[in-house]
VEXDREN-2710 file (C-alpha; in Angstrom, 1 decimal):
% VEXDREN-2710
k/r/px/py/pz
1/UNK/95.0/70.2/146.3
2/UNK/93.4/73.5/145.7
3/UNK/89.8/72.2/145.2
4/UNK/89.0/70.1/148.6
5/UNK/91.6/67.6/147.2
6/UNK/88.8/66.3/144.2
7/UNK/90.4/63.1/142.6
8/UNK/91.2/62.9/138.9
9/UNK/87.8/61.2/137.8
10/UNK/86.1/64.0/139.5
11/UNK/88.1/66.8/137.6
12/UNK/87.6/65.2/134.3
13/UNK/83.9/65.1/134.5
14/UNK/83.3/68.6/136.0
15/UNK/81.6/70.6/133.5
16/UNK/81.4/74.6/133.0
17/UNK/77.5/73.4/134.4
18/UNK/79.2/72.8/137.9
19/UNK/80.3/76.6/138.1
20/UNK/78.1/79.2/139.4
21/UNK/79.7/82.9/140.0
22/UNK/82.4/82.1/142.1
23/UNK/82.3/78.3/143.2
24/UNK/82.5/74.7/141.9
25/UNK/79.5/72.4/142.7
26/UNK/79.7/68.9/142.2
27/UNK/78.5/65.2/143.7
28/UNK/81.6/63.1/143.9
29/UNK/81.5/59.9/141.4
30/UNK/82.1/57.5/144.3
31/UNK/79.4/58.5/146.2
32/UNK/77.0/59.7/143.8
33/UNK/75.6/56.1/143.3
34/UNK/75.1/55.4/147.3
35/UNK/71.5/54.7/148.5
36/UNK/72.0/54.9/152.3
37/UNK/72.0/58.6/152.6
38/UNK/72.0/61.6/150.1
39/UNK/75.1/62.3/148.5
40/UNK/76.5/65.4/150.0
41/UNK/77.7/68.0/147.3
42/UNK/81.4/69.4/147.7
43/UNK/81.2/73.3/147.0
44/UNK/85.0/74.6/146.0
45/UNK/85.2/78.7/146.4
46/UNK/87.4/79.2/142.9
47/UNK/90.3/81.6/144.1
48/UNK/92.4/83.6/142.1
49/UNK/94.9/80.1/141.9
50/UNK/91.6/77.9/140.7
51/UNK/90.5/81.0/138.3
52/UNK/93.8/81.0/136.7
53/UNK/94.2/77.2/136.3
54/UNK/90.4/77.4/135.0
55/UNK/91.8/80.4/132.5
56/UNK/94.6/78.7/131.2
57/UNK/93.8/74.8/131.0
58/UNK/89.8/74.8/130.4
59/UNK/88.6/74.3/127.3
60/UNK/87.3/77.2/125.1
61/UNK/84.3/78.7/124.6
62/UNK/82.9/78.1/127.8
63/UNK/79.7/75.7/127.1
64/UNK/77.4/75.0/130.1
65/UNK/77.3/71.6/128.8
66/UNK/81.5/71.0/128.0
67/UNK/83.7/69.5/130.2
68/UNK/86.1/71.9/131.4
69/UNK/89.7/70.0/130.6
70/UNK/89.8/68.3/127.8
71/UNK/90.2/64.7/129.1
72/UNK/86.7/63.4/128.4
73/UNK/84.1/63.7/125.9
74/UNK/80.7/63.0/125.6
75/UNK/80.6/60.3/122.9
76/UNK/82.8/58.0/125.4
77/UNK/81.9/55.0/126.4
78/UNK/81.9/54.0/130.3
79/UNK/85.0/51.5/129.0
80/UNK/86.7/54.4/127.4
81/UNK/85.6/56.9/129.6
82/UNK/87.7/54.9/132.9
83/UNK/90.7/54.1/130.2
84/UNK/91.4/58.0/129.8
85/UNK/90.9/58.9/133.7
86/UNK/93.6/55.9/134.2
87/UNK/95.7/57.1/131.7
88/UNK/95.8/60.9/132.2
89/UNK/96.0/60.1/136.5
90/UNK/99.4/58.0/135.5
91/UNK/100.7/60.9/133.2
92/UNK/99.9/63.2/136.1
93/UNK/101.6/60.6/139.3
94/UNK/104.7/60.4/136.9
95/UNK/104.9/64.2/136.4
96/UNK/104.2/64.7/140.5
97/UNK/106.8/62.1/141.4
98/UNK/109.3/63.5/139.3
99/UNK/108.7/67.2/140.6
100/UNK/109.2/65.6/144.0
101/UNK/112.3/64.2/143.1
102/UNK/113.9/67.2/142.2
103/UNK/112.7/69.1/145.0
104/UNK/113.9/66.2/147.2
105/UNK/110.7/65.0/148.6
106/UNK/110.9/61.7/149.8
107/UNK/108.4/58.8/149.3
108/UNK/105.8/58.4/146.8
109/UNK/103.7/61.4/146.1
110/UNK/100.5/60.6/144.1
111/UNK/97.2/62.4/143.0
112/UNK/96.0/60.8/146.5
113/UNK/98.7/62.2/148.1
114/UNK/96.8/66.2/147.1
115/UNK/93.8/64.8/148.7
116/UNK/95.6/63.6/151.5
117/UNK/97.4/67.0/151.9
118/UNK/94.2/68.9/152.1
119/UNK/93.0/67.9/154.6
120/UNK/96.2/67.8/156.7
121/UNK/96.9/71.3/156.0
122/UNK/93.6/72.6/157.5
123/UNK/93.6/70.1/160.5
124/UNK/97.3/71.9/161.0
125/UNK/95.6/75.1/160.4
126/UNK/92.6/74.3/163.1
127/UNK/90.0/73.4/160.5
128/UNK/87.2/71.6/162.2
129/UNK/86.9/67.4/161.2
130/UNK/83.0/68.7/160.2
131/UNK/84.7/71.3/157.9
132/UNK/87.0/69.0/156.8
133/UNK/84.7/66.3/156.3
134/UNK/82.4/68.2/154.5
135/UNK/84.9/69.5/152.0
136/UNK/85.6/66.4/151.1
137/UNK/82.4/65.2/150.9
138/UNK/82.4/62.7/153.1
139/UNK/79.1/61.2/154.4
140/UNK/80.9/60.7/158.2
141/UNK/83.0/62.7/160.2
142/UNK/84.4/59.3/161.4
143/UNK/85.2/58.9/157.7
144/UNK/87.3/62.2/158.3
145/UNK/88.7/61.6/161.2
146/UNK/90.0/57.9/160.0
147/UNK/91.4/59.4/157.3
148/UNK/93.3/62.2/159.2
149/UNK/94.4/60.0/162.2
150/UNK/97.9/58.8/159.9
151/UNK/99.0/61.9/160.0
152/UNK/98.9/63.1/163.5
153/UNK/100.9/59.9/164.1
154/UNK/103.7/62.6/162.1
155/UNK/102.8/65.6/164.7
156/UNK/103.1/62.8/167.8
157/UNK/106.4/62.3/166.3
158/UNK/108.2/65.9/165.6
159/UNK/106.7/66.4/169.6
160/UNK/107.9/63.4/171.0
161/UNK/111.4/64.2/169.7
162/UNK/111.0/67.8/171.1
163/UNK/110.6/66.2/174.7
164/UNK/114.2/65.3/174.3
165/UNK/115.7/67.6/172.9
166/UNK/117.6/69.7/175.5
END
């Protein structure tokens, strides 16, 4: 949630490479291989939150060349490499959904669900769909604004119910 909503493949293969003074560079996997256009880079601003998950889960000594959490490593196959990711984003759904339970959150709540929740929260907060959409690194702002239009169906909803409540 904190980092433009980056899925868990992305996380595992950032690097202390991707870092430079106070930000996190890096080309999402998904798009990385498209052809059509450049793939645009995501640039994170590491806040005091980001610097003290960084300080307290990243691996040590910081090596330009080491993954930063210590999900992958470079020996890995590509086989081995996707069974890890799969595994450690199901350790991490379980953990979510059962923090979500006790705080009595209904539905699913999912890695996706961060992502998801991102970009909500700065639509909410007046973020632009080209801010938005760039965060995410998204090629399209119709991308972005696909993505976002589920979720003003929820603020339709809370001000349709306001037009009758007298």
């Amino acid at each position: 949630y904190l980092c433009n909503g980056i899925n868990v493949k992305d996380m595992a293969r950032l690097k202390y490479s991707n870092i430079n003074g106070d930000t996190i560079t890096l080309i999402r996997a998904k798009t990385a291989r498209e052809t059509r256009t450049a793939p645009r880079p995501i640039v994170i601003i590491i806040t005091r939150q980001i610097g003290r998950i960084l300080d307290r889960w990243g691996t040590k000594p910081r090596v330009q060349d080491r993954y930063i959490f210590p999900i992958l490593r470079p020996e890995m196959t590509a086989t081995e490499e996707h069974n890890a990711i799969q595994q450690i984003t199901k350790r991490i759904n379980k953990t979510v959904q059962k923090i979500a339970e006790d705080l009595e959150i209904p539905g699913k709540v999912t890695t996706y669900t961060a992502r998801h929740s991102f970009a909500t929260v700065l639509k909410r907060s007046g973020a632009s769909t080209e801010f938005i959409s760039e965060s995410l690194g998204h090629t399209s702002t119709k991308t972005t604004a696909a993505y976002l239009a589920s979720f003003e169906n929820d603020v339709k909803r809370q001000w349709a119910e306001k037009l009758a409540d007298f």
